[in-house]
DRENDRENBA-54139 format. One record per residue: z, x, y of N, C-alpha, C, O, CB in turn. Coordinates in steps of 0.001 Angstrom, whole numbers, padded with zeros to 6 digits, always signed. Glycine has a CB too. Example, Ala and Ser with C-alpha at 12.3 -4.5 7.8 and 13.67 -1.06 7.14 Angstrom:
+007800+013190-005690+007800+012300-004500+007800+013200-003300+008465+014236-003319+009046+011308-004473/+007080+012850-002250+007140+013670-001060+007870+012900+000030+008039+013409+001138+005725+014084-000598/
***
This chain:
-069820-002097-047254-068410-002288-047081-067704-001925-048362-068067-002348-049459-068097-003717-046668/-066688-001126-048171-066129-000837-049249-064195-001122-049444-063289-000450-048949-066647+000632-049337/-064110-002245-050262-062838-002941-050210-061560-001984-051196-061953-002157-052350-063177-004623-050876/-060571-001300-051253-059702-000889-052162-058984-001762-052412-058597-002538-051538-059075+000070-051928/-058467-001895-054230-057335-002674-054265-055793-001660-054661-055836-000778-055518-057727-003895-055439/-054927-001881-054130-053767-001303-054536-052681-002125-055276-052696-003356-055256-053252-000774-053446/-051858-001498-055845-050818-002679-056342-049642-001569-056430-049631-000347-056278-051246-003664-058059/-048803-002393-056697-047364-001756-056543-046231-002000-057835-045807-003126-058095-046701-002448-055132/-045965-001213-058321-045123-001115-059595-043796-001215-059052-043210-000421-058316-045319+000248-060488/-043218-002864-059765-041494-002982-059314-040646-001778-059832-039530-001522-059380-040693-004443-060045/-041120-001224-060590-040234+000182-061066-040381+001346-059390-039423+001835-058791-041348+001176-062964/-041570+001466-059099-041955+002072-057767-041239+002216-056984-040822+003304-056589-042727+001606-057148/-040814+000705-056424-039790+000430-055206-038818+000214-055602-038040+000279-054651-039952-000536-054327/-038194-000076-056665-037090-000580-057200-035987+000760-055980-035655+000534-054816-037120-000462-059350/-035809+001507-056455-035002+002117-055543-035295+002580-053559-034814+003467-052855-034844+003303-056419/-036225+001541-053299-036673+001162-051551-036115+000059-051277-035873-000173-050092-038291+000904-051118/-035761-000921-052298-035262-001861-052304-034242-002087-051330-033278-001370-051598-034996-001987-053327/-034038-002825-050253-032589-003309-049209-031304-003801-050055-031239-004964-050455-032998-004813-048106/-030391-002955-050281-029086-003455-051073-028673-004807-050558-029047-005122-049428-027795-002425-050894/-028136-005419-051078-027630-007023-051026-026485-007148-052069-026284-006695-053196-028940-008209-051465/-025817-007964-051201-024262-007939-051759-023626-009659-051811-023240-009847-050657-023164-006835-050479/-023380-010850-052564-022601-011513-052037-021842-012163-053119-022298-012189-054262-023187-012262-051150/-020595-012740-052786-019952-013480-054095-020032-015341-053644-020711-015804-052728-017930-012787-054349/-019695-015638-054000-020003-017345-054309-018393-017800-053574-018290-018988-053268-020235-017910-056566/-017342-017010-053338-015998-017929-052961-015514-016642-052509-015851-015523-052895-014972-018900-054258/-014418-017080-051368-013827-015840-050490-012284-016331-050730-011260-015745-050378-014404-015742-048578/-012370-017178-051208-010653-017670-052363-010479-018329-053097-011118-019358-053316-009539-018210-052012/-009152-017732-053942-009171-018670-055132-007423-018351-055397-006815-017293-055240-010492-018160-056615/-007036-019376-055745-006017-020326-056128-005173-019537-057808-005831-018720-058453-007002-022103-056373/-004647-019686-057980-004267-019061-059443-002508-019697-059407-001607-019623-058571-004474-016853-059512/-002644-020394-060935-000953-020364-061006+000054-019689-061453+000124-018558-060971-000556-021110-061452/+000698-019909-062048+001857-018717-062585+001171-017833-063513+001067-016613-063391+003255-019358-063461/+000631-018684-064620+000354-018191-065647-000827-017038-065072-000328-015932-065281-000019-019334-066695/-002014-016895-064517-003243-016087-063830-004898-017141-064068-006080-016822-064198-003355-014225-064845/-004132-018507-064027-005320-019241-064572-005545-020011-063477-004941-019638-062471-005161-020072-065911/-006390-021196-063343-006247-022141-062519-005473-023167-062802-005239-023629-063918-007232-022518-062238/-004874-023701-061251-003578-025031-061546-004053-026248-062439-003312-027212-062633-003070-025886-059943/-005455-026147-063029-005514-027006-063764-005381-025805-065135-006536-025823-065561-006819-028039-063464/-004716-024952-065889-004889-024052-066698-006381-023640-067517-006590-023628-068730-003946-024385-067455/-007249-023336-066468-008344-022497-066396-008807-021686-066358-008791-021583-065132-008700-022464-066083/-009575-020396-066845-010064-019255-066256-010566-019433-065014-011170-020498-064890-010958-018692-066978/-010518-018710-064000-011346-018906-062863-011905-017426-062641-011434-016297-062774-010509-019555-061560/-013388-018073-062155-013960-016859-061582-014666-017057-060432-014708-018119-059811-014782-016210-062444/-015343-015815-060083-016871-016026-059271-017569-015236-059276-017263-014099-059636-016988-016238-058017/-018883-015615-058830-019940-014932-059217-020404-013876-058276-020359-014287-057116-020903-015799-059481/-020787-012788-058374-021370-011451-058010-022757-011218-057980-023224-011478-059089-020925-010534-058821/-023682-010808-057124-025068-010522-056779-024996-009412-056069-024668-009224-054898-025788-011547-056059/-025403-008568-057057-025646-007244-056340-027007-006318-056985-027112-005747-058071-024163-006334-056503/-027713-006403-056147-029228-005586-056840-029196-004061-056752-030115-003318-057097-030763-006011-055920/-028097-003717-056278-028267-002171-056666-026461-002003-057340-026024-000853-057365-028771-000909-054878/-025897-002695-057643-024809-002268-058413-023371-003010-057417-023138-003464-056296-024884-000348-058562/-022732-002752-058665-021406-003400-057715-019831-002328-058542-019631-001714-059590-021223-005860-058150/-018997-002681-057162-017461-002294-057637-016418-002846-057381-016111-002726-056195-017058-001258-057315/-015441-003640-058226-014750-004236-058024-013128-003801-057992-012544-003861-059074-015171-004987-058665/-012347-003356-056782-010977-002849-057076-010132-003753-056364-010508-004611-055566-010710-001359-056657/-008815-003464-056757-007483-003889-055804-006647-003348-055743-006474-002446-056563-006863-004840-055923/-006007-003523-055078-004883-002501-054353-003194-002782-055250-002255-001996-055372-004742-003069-052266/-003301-003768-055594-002119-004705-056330-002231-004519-057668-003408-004495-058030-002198-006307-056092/-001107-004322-058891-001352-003921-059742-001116-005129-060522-001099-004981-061744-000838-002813-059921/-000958-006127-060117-001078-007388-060918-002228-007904-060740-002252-009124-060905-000152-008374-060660/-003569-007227-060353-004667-008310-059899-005813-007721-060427-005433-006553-060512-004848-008602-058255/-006661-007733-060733-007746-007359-061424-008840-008370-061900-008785-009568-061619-007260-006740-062438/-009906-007764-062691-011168-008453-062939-011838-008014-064301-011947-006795-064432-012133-008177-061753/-012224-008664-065158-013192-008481-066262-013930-007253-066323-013865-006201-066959-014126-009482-066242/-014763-007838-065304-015662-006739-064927-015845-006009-063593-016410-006380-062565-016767-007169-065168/-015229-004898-063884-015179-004307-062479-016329-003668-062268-016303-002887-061316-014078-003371-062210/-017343-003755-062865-018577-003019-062193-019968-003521-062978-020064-003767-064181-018385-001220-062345/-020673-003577-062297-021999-004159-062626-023349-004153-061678-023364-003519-060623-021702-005486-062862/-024342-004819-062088-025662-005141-061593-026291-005955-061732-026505-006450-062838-026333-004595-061744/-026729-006309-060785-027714-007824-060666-026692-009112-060390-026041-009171-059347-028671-008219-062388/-026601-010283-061570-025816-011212-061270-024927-011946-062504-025203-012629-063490-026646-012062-060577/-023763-011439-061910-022315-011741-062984-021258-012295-062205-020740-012024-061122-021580-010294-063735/-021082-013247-063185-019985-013883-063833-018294-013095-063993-017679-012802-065018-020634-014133-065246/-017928-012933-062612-016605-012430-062851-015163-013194-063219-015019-014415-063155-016420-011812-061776/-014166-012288-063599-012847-013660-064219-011856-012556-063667-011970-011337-063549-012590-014254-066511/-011018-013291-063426-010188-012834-062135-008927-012934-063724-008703-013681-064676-010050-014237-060158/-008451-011713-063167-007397-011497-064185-005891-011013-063508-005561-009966-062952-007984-010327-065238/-005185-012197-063799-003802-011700-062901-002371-011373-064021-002425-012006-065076-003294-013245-061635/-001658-010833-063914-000187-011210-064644+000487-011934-064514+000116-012497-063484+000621-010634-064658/+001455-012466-064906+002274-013588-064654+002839-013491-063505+003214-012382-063125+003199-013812-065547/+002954-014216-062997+004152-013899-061567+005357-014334-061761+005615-015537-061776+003855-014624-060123/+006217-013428-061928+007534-013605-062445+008421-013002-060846+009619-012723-060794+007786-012536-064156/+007679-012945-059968+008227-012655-058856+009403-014097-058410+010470-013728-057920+006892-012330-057806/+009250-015290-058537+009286-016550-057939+008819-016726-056724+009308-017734-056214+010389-016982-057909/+008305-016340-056255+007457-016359-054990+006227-016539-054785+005504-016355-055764+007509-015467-054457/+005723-016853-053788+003741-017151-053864+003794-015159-053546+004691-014487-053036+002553-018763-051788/+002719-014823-053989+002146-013460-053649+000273-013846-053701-000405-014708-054260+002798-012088-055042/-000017-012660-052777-001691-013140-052224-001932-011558-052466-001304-010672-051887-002069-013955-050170/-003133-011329-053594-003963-009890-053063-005386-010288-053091-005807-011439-053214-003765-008404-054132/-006183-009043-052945-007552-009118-052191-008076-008156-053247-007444-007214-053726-007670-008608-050402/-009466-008567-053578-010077-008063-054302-011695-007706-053610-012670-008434-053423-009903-008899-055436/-011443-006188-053334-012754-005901-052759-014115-005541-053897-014127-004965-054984-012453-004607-051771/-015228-006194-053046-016450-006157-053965-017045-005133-053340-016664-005336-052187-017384-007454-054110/-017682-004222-053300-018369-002921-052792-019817-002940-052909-019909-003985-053553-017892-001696-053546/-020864-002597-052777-022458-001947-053167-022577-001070-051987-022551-001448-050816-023945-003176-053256/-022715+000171-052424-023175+001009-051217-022094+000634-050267-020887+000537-050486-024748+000674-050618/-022833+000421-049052-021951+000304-047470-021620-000775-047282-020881-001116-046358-022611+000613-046140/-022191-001646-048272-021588-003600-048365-020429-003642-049097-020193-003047-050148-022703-004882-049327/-019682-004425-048442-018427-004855-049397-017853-006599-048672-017784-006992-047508-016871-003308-049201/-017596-007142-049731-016548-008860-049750-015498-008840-050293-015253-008367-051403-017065-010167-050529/-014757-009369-049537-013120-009481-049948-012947-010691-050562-013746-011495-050081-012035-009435-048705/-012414-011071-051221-012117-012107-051987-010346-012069-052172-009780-011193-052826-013035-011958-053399/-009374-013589-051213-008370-013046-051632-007632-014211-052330-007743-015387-051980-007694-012335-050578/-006890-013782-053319-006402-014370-054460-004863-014564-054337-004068-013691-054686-006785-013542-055646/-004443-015938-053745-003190-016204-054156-002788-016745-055518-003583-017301-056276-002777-016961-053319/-001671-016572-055745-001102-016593-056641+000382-017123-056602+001323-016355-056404-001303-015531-057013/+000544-018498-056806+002193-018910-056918+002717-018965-057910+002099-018720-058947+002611-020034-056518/+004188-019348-057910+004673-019308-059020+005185-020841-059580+006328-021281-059705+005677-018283-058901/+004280-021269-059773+004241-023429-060514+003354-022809-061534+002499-021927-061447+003147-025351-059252/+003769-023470-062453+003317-023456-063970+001948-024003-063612+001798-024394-062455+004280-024458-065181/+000811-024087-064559-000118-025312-064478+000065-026837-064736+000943-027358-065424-001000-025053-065249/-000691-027298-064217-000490-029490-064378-001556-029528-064771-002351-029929-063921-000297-030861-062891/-002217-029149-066246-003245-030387-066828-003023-031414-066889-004081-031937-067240-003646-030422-067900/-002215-032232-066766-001751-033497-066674-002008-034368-065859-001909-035584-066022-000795-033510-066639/-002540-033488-064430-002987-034097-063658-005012-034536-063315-005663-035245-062548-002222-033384-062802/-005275-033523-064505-006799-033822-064462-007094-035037-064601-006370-035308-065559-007559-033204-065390/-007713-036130-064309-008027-036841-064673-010008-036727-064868-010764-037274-065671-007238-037691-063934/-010202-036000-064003-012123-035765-064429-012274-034764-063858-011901-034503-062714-013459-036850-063882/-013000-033909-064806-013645-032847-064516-014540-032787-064995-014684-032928-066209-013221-031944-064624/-015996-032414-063665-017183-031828-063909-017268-031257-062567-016661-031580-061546-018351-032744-064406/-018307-030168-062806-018896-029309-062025-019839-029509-061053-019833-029163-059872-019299-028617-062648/-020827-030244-061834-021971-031093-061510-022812-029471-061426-023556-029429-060446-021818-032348-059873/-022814-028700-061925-023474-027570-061666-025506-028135-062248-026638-027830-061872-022452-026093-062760/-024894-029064-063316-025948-029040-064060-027243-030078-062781-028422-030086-063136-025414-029812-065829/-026932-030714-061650-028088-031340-060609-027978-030242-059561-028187-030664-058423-027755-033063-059884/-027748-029149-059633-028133-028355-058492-029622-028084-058533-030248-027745-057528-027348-027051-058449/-030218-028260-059836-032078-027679-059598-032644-028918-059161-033771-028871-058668-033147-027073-061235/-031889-030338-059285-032477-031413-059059-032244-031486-057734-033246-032012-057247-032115-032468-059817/-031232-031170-056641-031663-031589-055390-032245-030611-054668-032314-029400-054880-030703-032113-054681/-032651-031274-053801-033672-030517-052833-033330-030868-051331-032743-031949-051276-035297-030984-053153/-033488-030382-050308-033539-030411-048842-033957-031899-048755-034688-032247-049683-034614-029268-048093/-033631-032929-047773-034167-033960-047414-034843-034760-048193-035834-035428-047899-034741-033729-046632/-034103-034657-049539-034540-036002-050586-033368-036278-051117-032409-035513-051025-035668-035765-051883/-033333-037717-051892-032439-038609-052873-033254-038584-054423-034174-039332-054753-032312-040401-052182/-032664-037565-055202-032788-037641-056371-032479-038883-056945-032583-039044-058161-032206-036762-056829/
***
């Protein structure tokens, strides 16, 4: 009997690879200033294993990083809205034939830090829970 072993170099397939596309939020909030109503950067995050593109159609709306790979950390970059009005644009994410819209209103109220009273994320127990347990 004669057994072969083969193996496969991630460089190999790297381009067989199935494109995958997704962002973490399909809206987000922004106040006058282009921050969050608590006066924040806001972003979200991007996963794309063969590349990404980020445009908009609105010339007050934009992003850090409009193009990338793998997984980033985007910041949503607006101008002031000196319109006095709420205004809403959409920020398309692209890879290949995948694309997510993400759409971004924007009013015109100053920010209220004033109103924080606690903030955390809690980002830091996401590795601690698990499916059908009490950490």
């Amino acid at each position: 009997m004669g057994g072969g072993i083969t193996s496969c170099n991630t460089e190999d397939k790297a381009e067989e690879a199935v494109a995958r596309l997704s962002i973490d939020t399909h809206e987000a909030t922004l106040a006058r200033n282009g921050k969050s109503p608590l006066d924040q950067d806001v972003k979200f995050r991007v996963i794309a294993n063969k590349g990404y593109e980020i445009t908009s159609e609105q010339d007050w709306l934009g992003v850090d990083k409009p193009t990338g790979h793998g997984l980033n950390d985007v910041l949503i970059v607006a101008k002031e809205n000196e319109s006095g009005a709420l205004r809403t644009g959409t920020l398309l994410v692209r890879s290949g034939n995948l694309y997510e819209e993400l759409v971004v209103t924007q009013t015109e109220q100053a920010p209220d830090p004033m109103r924080l009273f606690y903030h955390q994320d809690f980002e830091w127990c996401i590795p601690l829970a698990q499916p059908n347990s009490d950490p």
